[in-house]
N, C-alpha and C positions, 0 to 999 in steps of 0.2 A: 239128236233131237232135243230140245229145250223143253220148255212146260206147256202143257195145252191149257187155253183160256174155252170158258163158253159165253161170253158175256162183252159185245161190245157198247160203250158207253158215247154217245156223239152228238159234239156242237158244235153249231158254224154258223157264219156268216149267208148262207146258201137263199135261204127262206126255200118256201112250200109252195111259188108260185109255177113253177116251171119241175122238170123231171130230175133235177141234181140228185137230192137227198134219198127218192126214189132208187134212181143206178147207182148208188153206193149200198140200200138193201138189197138189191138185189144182185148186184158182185158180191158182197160176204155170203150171201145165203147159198148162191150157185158154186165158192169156194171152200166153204166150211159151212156144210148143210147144218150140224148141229149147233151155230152158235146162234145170238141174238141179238138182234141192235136195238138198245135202247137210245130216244132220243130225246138228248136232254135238252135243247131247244137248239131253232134254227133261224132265230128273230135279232140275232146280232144283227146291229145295221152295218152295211156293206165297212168293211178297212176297220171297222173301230177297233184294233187289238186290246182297247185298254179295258170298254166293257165286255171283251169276249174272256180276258185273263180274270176280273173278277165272277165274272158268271162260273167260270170253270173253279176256281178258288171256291167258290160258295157250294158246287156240285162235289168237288171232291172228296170229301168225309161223309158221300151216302151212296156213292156206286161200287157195285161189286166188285171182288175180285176179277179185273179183268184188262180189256184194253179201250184206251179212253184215247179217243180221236177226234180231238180240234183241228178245224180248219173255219180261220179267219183270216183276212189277205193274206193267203197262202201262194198268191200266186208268185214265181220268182223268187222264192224264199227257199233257203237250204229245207227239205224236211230230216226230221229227226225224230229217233225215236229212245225212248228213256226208262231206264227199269226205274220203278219205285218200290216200297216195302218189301226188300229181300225177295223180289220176282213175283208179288200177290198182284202187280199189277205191270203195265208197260204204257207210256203215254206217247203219242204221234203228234206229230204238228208241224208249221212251220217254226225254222230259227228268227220269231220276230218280237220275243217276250212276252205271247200268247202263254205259255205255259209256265214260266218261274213262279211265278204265286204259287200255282197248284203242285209243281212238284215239291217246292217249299212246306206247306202244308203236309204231304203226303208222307214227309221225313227225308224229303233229299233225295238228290239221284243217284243210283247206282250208275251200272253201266248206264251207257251212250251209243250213241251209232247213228253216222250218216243215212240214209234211206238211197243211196247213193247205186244200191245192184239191181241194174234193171232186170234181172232174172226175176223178178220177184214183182213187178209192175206189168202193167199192161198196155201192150202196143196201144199208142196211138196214130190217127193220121194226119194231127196238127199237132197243134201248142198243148203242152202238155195241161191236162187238169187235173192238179193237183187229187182232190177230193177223189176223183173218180180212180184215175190213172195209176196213182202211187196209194196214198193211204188206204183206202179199202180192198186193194188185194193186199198188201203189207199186214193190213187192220187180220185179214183172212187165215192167211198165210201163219201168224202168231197165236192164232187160234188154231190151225191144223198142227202146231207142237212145235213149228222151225223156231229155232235158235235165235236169239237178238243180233249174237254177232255173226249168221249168215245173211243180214240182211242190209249191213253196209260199213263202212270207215268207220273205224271206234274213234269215238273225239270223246274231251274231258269238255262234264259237262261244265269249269267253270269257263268258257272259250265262248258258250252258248251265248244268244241277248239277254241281259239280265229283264224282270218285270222291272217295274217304277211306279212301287206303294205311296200316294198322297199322307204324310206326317199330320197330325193335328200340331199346334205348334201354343206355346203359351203367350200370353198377352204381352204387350211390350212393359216394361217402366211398374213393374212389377201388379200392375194388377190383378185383378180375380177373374180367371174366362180363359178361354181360349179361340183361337182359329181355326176352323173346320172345311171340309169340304166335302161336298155333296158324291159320294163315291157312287152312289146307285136310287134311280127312282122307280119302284116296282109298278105291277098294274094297276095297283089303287092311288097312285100316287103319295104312298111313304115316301120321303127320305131317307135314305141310311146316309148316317152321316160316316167320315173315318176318326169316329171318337167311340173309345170303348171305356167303361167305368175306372180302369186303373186309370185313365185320360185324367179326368177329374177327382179321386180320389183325395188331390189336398184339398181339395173347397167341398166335396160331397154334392152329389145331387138326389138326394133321399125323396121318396115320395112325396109331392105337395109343394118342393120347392117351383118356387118360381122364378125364372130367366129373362134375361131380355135375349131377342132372338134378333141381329142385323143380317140382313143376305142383301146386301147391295143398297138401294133407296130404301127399302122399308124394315122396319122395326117395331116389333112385336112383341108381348110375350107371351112366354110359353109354359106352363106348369107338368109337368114330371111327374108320370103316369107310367102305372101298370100297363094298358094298353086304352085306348081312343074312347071304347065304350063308355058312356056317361057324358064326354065333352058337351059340351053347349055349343050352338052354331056356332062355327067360326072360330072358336075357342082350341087353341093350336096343342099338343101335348107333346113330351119329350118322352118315346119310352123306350126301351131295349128288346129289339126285334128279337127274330128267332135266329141270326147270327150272333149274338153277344153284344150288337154294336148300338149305340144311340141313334132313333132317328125319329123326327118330325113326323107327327101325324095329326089328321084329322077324324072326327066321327063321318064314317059311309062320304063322305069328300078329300078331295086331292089337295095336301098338303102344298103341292107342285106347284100350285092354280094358284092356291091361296098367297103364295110368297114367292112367287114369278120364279121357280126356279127350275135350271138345268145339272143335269149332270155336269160335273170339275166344278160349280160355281162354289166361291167361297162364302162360310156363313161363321160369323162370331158368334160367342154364348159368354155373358157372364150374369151372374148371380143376379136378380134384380136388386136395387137398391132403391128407394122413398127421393125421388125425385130426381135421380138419375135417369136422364133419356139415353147420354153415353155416343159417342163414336166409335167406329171403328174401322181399323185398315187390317187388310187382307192379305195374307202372305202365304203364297203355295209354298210348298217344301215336299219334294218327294225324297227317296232313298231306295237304291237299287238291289235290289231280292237276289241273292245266291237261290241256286239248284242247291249246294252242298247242305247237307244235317248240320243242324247247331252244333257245338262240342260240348262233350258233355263232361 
């Protein structure tokens, strides 16, 4: 017997309109009466792996010890399941780079393993559903104490999909700014941008400066704020959400609205200058995320 967990943690692609997420509480509950599923949301929109790896990224450094079960286009996708921090925890999902952010985060994977023994899944009498089928008795089953490695093919996690983290990138021909892109827009419409303070650190963005802001046709600027409270209508602020990261906001309005923007859109920032309106081109650059711990 392995470790028992009491605690599962669960996001997906599923949404709340129909019974999915439903029969996934209630296979764990009926399989491992003592544990409990928390859900940390089910509003990913349908395939998007790329915001279901950051929502899970952003969830990981506040769920318990326990087991954390993504499922976003899981469908026809190897699942896998991954020990993280010396066994405090085990992550489920599919193999489609839903999880490398957060097992990165989490300090790297230990073991691995296919979800590959259907002794441990539950008959179906179609197409298998992932959610249902495999993950939540798997989800259950690691919560009643079984082993990682009875529950399927050991694989090395670096064989898994890598994620693919969007880079801020510096300005070309050496000027002052950067290129950014839009990683996440919350319910209020913030921006998180993928620019964190050491981003900027040669040019400094200290309180009160002010930026020009280009996201496609339009250009703005922005001043660099503690947080939105105080803005003047319309008056865009740069500050440092509660992930560490820079992002666009407005006062009680959507910064989204205000500057036409989508999630992946790219957005420059350089320092404002005394009559510089400025151009700017836009250059994604990602870099693919090991499971493996940094070296130390």
């Amino acid at each position: 017997m392995g470790r028992s967990y009491d605690t599962v943690s669960f996001l997906s692609d599923l949404g709340v309109v129909d019974e999915h997420v439903g029969v996934v509480h209630a296979i764990v509950r009926d399989l491992a009466a003592h544990a409990r599923v928390i859900d940390l949301t089910h509003h990913i929109a349908p395939f998007d792996v790329r915001a279901g790896s950051l929502a899970l990224a952003r969830s990981i450094g506040y769920v318990p010890s326990g087991v954390v079960m993504a499922c976003v286009d899981a469908g026809q996708r190897r699942a896998v399941a991954i020990e993280v921090a010396d066994g405090e925890g085990v992550v489920l999902g599919p193999d489609n780079g839903l999880l490398a952010s957060a097992i990165s985060m989490a300090g790297g994977a230990g073991r691995a393993v296919l979800l590959d023994n259907p002794e441990f899944h539950l008959a179906t009498p179609g197409v298998v559903v992932p959610s249902r089928d495999v993950f939540a008795p798997v989800a259950a089953h690691l919560c009643n104490g079984v082993d990682l490695a009875e529950l399927g093919s050991p694989v090395d996690a670096d064989e898994l999909l890598p994620g693919v983290v969007p880079l801020p990138r510096d300005l070309d021909g050496g000027e002052v700014g950067v290129h950014a892109e839009v990683l996440w827009i919350d319910h209020f419409g913030n921006c998180q941008l993928n620019v964190g303070l050491d981003d900027v650190l040669p040019w400094g963005v200290p309180v009160g400066t002010r930026l020009q802001v280009v996201a496609g046709d339009v250009t703005r600027v922005a001043q660099r704020v503690d947080d939105a409270a105080g803005l003047g209508p319309g008056s865009i602020g740069l500050a440092i959400d509660g992930f560490g990261l820079l992002a666009l906001v407005l006062d009680r309005r959507s910064a989204a609205d205000e500057l036409s923007l989508a999630t992946a859109d790219q957005v420059t920032l350089r320092p404002l200058a005394e009559g510089d309106g400025g151009t700017a081109v836009s250059v994604q650059m990602s870099v693919p995320v090991s499971m493996r711990p940094a070296p130390r």
